[in-house]
C-alpha positions as CSV (number, residue, x, y, z in Angstrom):
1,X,-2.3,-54.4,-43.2
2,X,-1.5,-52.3,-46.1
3,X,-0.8,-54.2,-49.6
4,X,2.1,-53.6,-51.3
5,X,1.9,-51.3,-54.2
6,X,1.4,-52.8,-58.1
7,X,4.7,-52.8,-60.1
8,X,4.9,-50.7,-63.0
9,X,5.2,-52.8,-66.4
10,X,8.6,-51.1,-66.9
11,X,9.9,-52.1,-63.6
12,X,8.2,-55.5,-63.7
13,X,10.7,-55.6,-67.4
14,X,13.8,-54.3,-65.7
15,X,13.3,-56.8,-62.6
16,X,13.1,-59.5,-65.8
17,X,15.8,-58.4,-67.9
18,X,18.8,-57.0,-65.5
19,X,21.5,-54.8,-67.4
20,X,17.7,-53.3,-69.6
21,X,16.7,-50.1,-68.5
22,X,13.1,-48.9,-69.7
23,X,13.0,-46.0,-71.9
24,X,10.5,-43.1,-73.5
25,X,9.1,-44.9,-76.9
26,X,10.7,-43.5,-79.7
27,X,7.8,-43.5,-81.4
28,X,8.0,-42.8,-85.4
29,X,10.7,-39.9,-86.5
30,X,8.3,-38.7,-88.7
31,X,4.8,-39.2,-90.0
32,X,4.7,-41.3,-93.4
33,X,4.5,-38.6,-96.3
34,X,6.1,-35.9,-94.2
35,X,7.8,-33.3,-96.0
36,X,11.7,-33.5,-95.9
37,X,13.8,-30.6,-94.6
38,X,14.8,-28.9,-97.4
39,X,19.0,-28.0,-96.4
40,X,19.0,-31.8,-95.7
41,X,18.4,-32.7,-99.2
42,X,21.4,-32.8,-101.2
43,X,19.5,-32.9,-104.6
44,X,16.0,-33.1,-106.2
45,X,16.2,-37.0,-107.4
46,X,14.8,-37.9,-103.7
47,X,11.8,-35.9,-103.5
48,X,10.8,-36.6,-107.2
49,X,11.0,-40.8,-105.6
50,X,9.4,-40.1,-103.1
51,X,6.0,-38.6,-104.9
52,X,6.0,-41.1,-106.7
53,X,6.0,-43.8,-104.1
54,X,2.1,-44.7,-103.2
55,X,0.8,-43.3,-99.7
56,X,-2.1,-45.1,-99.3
57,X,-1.9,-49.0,-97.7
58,X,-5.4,-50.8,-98.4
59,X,-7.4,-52.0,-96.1
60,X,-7.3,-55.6,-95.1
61,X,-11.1,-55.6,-96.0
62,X,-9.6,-54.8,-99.4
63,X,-7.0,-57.4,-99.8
64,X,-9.1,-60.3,-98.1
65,X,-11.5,-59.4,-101.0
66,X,-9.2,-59.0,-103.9
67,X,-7.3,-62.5,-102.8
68,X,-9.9,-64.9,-101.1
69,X,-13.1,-62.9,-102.7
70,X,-16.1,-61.2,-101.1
71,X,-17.0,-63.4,-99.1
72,X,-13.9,-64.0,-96.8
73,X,-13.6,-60.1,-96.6
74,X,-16.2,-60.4,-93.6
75,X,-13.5,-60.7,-90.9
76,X,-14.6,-60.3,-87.3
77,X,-11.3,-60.7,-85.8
78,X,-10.5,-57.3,-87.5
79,X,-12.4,-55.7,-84.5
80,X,-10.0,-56.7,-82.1
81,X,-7.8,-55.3,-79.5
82,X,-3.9,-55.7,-80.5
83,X,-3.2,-56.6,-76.9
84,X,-5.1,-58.3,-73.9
85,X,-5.7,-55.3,-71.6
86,X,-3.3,-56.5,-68.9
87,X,-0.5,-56.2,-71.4
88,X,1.6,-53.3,-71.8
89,X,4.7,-52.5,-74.2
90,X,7.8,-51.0,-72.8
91,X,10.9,-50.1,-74.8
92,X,13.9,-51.1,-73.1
93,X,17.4,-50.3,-73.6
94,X,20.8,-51.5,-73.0
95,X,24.2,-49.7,-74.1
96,X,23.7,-49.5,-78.0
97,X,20.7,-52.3,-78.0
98,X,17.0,-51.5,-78.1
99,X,14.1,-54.1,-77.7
100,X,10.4,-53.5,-77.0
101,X,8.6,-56.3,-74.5
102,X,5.0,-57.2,-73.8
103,X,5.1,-57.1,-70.3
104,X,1.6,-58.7,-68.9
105,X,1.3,-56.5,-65.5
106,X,-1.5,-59.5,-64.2
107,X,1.0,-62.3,-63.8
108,X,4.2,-59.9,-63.6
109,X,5.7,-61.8,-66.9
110,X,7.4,-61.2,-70.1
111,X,5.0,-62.0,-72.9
112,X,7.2,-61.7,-75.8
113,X,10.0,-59.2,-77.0
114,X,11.4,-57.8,-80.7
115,X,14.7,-56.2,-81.2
């Protein structure tokens, strides 16, 4: 007797949510910091803003440090993973409306969803 084959998260999130079809992820539309196309800019004043804008985020070693001192900076649930392995995010879309669900493929469940 043959089992029947795993679901995939996106159709375990489109069995969930009818009317949601999974999508590609969009993913950013740009790196941070990338240069603009230069026919797209209408003048100068957005480029010179844009220099000026800082392009390095600290670290959350840094800011534990700086606002609850050295020795809260020693923070060992930096280490972990974003998501329990069994979870999966799928981007889901619906005429004009996007959302992105945590789809955990163990128990075939919606974890959460944004959008």
């Amino acid at each position: 007797m043959a089992s029947k084959p795993k679901l995939t998260a996106a159709e375990i999130a489109e069995k969930k949510m009818p009317g949601w079809k999974a999508v590609a992820p969009a993913g950013p539309a740009k790196p941070f910091g990338a240069k603009r196309d230069r026919a797209a800019a209408s003048d100068g004043a957005a480029d010179e803003a844009a220099a000026k804008v800082d392009a390095v985020m600290p670290t959350t070693r840094q800011l534990r440090s700086k606002f609850l001192g050295e020795d809260a900076a020693v923070d060992d649930t930096a280490t972990a993973q974003p998501l329990e392995p069994d979870v999966e995010l799928v981007d889901l879309k619906s005429g004009d409306l996007e959302r992105t669900v945590a789809v955990n493929r163990k128990t075939e469940e919606i974890d959460w969803s944004q959008g």
